[in-house]
C-alpha positions as CSV (number, residue, x, y, z in Angstrom):
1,X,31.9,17.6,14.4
2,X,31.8,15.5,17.4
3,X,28.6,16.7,18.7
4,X,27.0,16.2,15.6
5,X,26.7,12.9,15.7
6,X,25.1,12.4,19.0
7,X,22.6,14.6,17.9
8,X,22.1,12.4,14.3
9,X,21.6,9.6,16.2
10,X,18.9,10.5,18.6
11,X,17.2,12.2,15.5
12,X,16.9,8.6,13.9
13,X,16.3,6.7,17.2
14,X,13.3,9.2,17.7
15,X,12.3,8.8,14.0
16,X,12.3,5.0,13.8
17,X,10.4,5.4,16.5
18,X,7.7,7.3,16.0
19,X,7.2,5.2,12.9
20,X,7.1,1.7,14.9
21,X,4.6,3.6,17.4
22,X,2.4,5.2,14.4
23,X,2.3,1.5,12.7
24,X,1.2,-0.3,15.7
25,X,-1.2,2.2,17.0
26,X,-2.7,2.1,13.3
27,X,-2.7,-1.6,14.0
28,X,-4.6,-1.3,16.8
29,X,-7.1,1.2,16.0
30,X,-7.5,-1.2,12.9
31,X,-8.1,-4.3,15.1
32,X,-10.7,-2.7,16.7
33,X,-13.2,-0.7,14.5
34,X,-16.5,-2.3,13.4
35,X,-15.8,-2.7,10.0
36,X,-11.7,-2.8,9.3
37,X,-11.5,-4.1,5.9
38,X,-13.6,-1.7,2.7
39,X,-13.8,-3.0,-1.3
40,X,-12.8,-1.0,-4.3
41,X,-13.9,-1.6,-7.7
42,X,-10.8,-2.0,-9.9
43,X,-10.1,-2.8,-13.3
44,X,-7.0,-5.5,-14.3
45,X,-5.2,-4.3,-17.1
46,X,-3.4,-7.3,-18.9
47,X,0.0,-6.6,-20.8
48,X,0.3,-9.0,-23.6
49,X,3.7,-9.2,-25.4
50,X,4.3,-9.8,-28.6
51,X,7.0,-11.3,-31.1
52,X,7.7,-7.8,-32.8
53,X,8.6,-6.8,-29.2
54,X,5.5,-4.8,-28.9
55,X,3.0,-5.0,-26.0
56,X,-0.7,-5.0,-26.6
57,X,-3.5,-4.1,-23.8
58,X,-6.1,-5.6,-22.8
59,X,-8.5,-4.5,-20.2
60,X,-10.1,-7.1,-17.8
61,X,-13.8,-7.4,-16.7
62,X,-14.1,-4.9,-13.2
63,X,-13.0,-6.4,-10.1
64,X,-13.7,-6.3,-6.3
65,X,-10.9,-6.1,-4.6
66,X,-10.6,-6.0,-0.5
67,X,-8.9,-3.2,1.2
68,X,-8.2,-2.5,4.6
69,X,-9.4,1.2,6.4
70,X,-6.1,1.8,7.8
71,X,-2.7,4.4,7.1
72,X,-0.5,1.3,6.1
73,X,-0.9,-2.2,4.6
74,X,-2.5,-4.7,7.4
75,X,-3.4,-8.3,7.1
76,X,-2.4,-8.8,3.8
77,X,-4.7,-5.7,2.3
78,X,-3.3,-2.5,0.6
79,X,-4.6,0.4,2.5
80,X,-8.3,1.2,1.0
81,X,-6.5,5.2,0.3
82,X,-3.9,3.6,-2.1
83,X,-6.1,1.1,-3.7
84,X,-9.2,4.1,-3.9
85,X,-6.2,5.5,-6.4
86,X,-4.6,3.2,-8.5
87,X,-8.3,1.5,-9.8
88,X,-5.8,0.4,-13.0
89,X,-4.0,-2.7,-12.3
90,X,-1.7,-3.8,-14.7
91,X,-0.8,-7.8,-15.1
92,X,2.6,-8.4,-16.8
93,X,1.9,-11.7,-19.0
């Protein structure tokens, strides 16, 4: 059991790592491509409640909304793959 856990850690140093250097090589690759932000036409879903306890649905009028080309979320943008697949929105009222 003792040389298990030498071996756990280095698995999760190596992990955590390879995560930090996959999120800052995306950053980077991000940075410098011509065009690093995309738009996505989505549609805003508002959730109304009401007094019976019931929501009602409303859809909104279509939206641009900015994304950025990249694996994970940069500069304040969702990643133009996650926003490309979740085109509903919905807005809690």
């Amino acid at each position: 059991m003792q040389t298990l856990s030498p071996l756990l850690t280095r698995i999760a140093i190596v992990l955590v790592a390879s995560v930090v250097v996959l999120y800052v090589g995306d950053y980077v690759v991000m940075k410098f491509r011509s065009e690093p932000t995309g738009t996505c036409q989505i549609t805003k879903l508002y959730a109304v409640p009401q007094k019976d306890g019931k929501t009602e649905y409303e859809a909104g009028d279509p939206e641009t909304q900015t994304c950025a080309n990249s694996i994970f979320p940069h500069l304040g943008y969702s990643p133009c793959w996650y926003v490309k697949r979740h085109k509903m929105q919905q807005v809690n009222l």
